[in-house]
C-alpha positions in Angstrom: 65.3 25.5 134.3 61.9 26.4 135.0 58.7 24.5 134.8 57.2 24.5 131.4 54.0 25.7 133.2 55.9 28.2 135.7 57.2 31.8 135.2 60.3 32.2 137.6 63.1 29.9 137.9 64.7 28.5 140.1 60.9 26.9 141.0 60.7 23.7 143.2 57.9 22.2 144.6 57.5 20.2 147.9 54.5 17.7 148.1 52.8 16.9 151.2 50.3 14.1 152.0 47.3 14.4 154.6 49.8 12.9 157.3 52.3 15.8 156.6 54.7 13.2 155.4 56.8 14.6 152.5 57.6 13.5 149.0 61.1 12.6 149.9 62.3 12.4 146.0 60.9 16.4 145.6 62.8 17.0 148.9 66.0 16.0 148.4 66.1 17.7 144.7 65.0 21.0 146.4 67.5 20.6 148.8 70.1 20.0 146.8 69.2 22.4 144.1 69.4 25.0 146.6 72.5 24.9 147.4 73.6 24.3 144.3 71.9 27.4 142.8 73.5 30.0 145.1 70.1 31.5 146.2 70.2 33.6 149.2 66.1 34.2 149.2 63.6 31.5 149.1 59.8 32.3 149.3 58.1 29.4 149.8 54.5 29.7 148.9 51.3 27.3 150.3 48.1 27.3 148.5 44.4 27.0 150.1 41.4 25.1 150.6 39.1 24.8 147.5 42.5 24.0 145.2 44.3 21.2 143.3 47.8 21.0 141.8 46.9 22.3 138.2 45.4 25.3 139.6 48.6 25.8 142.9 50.4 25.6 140.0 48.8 28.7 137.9 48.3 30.4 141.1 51.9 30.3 141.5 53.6 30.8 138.3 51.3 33.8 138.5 51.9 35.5 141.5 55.6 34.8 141.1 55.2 36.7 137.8 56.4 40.2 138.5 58.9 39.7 141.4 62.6 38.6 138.9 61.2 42.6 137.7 60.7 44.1 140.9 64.2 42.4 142.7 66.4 41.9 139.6 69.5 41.9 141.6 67.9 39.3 144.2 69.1 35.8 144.5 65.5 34.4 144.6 64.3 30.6 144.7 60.4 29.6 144.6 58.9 26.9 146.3 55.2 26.1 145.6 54.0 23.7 148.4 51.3 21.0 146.9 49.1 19.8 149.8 46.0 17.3 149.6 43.4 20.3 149.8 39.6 20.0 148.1 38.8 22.2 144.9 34.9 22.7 144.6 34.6 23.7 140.7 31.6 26.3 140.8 33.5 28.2 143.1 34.4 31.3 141.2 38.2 32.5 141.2 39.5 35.5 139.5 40.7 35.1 136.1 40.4 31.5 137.1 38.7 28.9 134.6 35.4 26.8 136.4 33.4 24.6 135.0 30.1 25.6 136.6 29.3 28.9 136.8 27.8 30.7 139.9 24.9 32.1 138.5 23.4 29.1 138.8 20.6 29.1 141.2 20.7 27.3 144.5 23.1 24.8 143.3 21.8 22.1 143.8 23.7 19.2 142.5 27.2 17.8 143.0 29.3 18.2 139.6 31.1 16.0 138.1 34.6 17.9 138.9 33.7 18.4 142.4 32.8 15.0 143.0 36.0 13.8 141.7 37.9 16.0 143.9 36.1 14.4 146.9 37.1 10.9 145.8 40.8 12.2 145.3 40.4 14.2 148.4 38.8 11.1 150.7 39.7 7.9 149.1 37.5 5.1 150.0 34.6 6.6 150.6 33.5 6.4 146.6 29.7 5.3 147.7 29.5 7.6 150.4 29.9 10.6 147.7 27.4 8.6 145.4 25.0 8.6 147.6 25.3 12.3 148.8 25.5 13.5 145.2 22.1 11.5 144.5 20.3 13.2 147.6 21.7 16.7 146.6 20.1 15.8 142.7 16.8 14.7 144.0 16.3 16.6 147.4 13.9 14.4 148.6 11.5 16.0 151.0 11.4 13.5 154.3 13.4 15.1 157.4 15.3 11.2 157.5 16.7 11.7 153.8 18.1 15.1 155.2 19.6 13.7 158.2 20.7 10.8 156.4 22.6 13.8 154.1 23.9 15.0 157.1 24.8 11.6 158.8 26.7 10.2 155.1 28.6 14.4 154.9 30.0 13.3 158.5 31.0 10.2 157.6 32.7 11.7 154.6 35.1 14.1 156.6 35.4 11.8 159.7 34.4 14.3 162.2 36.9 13.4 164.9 40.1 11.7 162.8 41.7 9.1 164.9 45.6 9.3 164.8 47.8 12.9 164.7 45.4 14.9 163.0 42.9 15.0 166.2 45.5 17.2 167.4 45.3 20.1 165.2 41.7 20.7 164.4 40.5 23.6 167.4 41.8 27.0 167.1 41.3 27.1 171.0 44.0 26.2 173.4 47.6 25.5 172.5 47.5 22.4 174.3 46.4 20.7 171.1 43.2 19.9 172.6 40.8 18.1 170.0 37.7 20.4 169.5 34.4 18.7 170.0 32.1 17.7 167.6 31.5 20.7 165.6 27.4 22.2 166.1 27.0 21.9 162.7 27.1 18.1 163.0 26.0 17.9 166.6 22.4 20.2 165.6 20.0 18.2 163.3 20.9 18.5 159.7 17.5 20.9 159.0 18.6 23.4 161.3 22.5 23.4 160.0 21.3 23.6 156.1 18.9 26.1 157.1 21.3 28.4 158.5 23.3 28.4 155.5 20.9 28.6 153.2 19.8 32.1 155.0 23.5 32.8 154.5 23.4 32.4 150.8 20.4 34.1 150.4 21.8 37.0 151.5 22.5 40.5 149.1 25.7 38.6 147.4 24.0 35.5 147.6 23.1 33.0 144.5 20.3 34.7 142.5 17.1 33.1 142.9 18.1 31.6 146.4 15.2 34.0 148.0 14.2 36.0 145.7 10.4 34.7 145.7 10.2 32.7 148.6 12.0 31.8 152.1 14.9 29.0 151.4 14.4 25.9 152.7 17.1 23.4 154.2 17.9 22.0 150.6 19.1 25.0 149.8 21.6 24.8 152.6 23.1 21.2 152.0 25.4 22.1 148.7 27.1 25.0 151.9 27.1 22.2 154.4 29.2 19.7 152.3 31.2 22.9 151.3 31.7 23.7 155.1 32.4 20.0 156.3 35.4 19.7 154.3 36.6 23.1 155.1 36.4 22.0 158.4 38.3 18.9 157.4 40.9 20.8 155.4 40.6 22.8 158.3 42.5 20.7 160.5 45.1 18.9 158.0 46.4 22.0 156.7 47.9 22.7 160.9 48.7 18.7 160.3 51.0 19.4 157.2 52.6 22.5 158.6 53.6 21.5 161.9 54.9 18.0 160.9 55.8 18.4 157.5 56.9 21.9 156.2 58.0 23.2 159.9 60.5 20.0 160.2 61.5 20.4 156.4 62.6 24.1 157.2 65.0 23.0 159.8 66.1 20.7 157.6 66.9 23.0 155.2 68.3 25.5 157.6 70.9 22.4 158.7 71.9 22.2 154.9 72.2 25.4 153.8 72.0 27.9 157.1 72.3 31.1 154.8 69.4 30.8 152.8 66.8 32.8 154.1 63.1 31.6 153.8 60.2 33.4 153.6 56.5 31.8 154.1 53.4 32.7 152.5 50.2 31.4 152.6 46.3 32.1 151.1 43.3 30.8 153.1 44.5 27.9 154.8 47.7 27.8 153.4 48.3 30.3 155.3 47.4 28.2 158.4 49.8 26.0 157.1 52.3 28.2 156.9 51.9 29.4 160.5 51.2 25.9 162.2 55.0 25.4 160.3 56.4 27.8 163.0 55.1 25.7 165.7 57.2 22.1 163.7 60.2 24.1 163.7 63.4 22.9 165.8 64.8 24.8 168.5 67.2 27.2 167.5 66.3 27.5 164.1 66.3 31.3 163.1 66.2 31.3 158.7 62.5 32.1 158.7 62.9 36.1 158.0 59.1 36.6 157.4 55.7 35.1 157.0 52.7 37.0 154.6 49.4 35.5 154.8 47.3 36.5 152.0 43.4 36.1 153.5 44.3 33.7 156.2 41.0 31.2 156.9 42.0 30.8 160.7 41.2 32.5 164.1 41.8 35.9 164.3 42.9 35.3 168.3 45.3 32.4 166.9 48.3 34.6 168.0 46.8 35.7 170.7 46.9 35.0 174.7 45.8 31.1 174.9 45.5 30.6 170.8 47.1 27.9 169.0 49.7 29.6 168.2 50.5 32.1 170.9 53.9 33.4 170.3 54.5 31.8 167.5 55.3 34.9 165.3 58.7 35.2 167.6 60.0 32.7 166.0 60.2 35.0 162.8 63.4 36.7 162.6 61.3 39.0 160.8 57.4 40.3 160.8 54.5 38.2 160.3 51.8 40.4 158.2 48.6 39.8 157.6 46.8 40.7 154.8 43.0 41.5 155.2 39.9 42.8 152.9 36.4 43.7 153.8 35.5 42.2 150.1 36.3 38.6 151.3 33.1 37.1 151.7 33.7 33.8 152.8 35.7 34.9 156.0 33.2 37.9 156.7 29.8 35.7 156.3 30.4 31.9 156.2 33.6 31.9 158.4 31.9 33.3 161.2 28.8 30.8 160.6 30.5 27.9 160.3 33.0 28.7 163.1 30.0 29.2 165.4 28.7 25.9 164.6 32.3 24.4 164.8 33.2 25.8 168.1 36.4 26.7 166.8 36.9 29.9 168.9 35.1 29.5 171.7 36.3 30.7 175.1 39.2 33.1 174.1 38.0 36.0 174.6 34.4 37.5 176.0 33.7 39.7 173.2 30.5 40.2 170.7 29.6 37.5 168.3 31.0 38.9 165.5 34.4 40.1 167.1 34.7 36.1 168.6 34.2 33.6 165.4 36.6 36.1 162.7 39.2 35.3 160.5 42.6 36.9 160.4 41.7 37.7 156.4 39.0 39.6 157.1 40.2 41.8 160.0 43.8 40.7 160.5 45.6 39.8 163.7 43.6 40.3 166.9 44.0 40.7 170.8 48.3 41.0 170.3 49.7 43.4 172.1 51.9 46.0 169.8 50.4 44.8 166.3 51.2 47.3 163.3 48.2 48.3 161.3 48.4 49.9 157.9 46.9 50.4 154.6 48.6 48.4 151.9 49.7 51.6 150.2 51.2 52.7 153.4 53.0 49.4 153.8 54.5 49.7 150.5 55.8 53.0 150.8 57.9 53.1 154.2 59.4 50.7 155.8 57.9 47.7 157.7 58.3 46.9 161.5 61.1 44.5 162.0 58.8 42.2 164.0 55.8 41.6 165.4 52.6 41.3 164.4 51.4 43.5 161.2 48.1 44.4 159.7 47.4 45.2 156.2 44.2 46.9 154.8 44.9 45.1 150.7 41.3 46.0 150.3 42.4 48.4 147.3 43.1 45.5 145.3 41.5 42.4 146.9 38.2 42.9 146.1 37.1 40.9 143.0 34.7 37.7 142.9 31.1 36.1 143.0 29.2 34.2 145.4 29.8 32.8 148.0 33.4 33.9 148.7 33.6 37.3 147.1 37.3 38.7 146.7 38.6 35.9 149.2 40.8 34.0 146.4 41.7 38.0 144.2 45.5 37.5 145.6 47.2 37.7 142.1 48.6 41.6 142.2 51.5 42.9 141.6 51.2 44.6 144.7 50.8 41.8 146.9 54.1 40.3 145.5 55.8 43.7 146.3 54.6 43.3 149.8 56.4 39.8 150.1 59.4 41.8 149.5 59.2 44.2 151.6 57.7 41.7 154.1 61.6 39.6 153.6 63.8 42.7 153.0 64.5 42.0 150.0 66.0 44.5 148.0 63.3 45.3 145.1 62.8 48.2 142.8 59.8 50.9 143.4 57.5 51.6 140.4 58.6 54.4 138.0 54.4 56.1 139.2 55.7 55.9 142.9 58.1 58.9 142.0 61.2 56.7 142.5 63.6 54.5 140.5 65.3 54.2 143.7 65.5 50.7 145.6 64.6 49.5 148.9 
């Protein structure tokens, strides 16, 4: 049966730590109830950054919602993959519940939700968070408390991890070269904070956060605690793909080989869902597609010299990537705080903006033969079989408030339509497409 809190059965879900090592109890009963269940589709779903389980969970049951409608004659299992992410509460989501609304000006303070979720998220480091939440309260004026800020944020997210997750933080080579200290560390703390706060005072930023007068580096530090864990999350989200969902899949393949699987991924899920292609063992073919729903990762990631160059062959199936001009965080504080990161440097010599984007805000970049279409275009004709392929889902990703606009509007019906078509799997067109017909 179902989860109580779930809409679809048959639902698993497959926990992860920061390490990428799974929760071997969760595993075996997915793997068993699998091929138990006679399921010949599984779509195995990865949440972001800025999310805990209560809220995966809704996400999923949610988007899961329409598709037993849409495929009725589809033997369909859901996976909803539960990774240690970070969820900062005033952070508005779509029909999503917060607990600090983002009206509120400039932000200054560290809630009580969000500091909890950095104690969950980096045990041990309970006086380090006291501290930083005091500084954010009082925003003393010295230059030393600010760079004491800045020197307690780094010690937070332990800039350069010792062990396997120095492996997967750069978006650069495939190598697995570890990126160097990111700018926004490596800069003093003033000039980091002030940069974001110029960000955020922007036409969708926070009111109040320039309305009468410049902001100051305060202003900035709330974003610069937001963008160190991103950065941190950054980096175990490729850890738990490539050596926990990637091995899991062949796994699964070795257990039941005629199940095919079908990855999706928002924000950095859906770099966890790609860094999985690069964990899987040779030979292993029972990925039919991958959809990433406003990837937070390198646009050039697939390309010549990214991380994952080639990786999409691996696919027995296309990879598409799903893109809106609406997603503010990847169109404004992406770019900033991959600049300051060094995340894409040296790929390729284009303009500023063209070098630091995300795949969610202008899809797949610099790979030869990528499809591009409008959403409505994809959902009306046949996908390529392969490849690379972009998707305009502006027409319905385009809800949300400051500072990440539409990035976390992935709860349409549409986009669950687009899995389908994404995996081949047969589903039913809506009576106002001019069809009953199936596909």
């Amino acid at each position: 049966m179902a989860d109580p809190a779930m809409s679809v059965t048959p639902y698993w879900e497959l926990t992860f730590d920061a390490d990428g090592d799974v929760d071997g109890a969760r595993r075996d009963r997915l793997l068993t109830g699998v091929k138990r269940s006679g399921v010949r589709d599984l779509i195995v779903f990865s949440h972001g950054w800025n999310s805990d389980r209560s809220g995966a969970t809704r996400l999923y049951s949610r988007f899961f919602a329409p598709i037993p409608a849409l495929a009725p004659a589809a033997r369909i299992g859901y996976v909803g993959v539960v990774w240690p992410s970070m969820r900062f509460s005033d952070e508005p989501i779509p029909d999503f519940p917060h607990s600090v609304t983002a009206a509120e000006t400039r932000r200054p303070a560290l809630d009580g939700d969000t500091r909890h979720a950095l104690l969950e998220t980096f045990p041990g480091r309970a006086t380090v968070v006291d501290r930083i939440a005091r500084l954010l309260e009082q925003r003393p004026p010295e230059e030393a408390e600010l760079e004491e800020f800045g020197r307690l944020v780094r010690l937070l997210v332990d800039v350069v991890p010792p062990g396997p997750q120095a492996l997967f933080g750069a978006d650069t080579l495939a190598e697995g070269v570890p990126q160097d200290e990111p700018e926004m560390f490596a800069c003093p703390t003033a000039v980091a904070c002030e940069r974001f706060a110029r960000a955020l005072s922007g036409p969708d930023g926070p009111p109040g956060a320039g309305e009468f007068a410049l902001p100051g580096p305060w202003d900035g530090a709330h974003e610069l605690l937001r963008q160190a864990t991103y950065y941190a999350m950054k980096r175990r989200a490729g850890t738990v793909g490539e050596r926990g969902l990637g091995p899991f899949v062949g796994r699964l393949a070795a257990v039941a080989p005629a199940v095919r699987v079908h990855l999706v991924g928002h924000s950095f899920g859906g770099r966890l869902v790609s860094f999985a292609l690069r964990g899987l063992p040779d030979g292993v073919r029972t990925v039919k597609s991958v959809t990433l729903l406003q990837g937070a990762f390198s646009h050039y990631a697939f390309a010549p010299r990214g991380v994952l160059q080639g990786q999409q062959n691996r696919i027995d199936g296309p990879l598409v990537c799903c893109y809106s001009r609406f997603d503010r965080a990847l169109s404004t504080m992406y770019p900033l705080a991959s600049r300051m990161a060094g995340d894409a440097r040296g790929l390729v010599g284009e303009a500023l903006g063209a070098e630091w984007g995300a795949l969610g805000h202008d899809g797949v970049q610099a790979v030869p033969g990528t499809h591009a279409c409008a959403l409505a275009d994809a959902l009306s004709g046949p996908l390529p079989r392969s490849g690379c392929v972009n998707v305009d889902a502006a027409a319905v990703v385009r809800r949300g408030g400051a500072p990440a606009g539409a990035h976390s509007d992935i709860v349409h019906p549409e986009l669950a339509r687009l899995v389908l078509a994404a995996g081949r799997i047969r589903w039913n067109r809506p009576a106002a497409a001019g069809t009953s017909g199936a596909r």
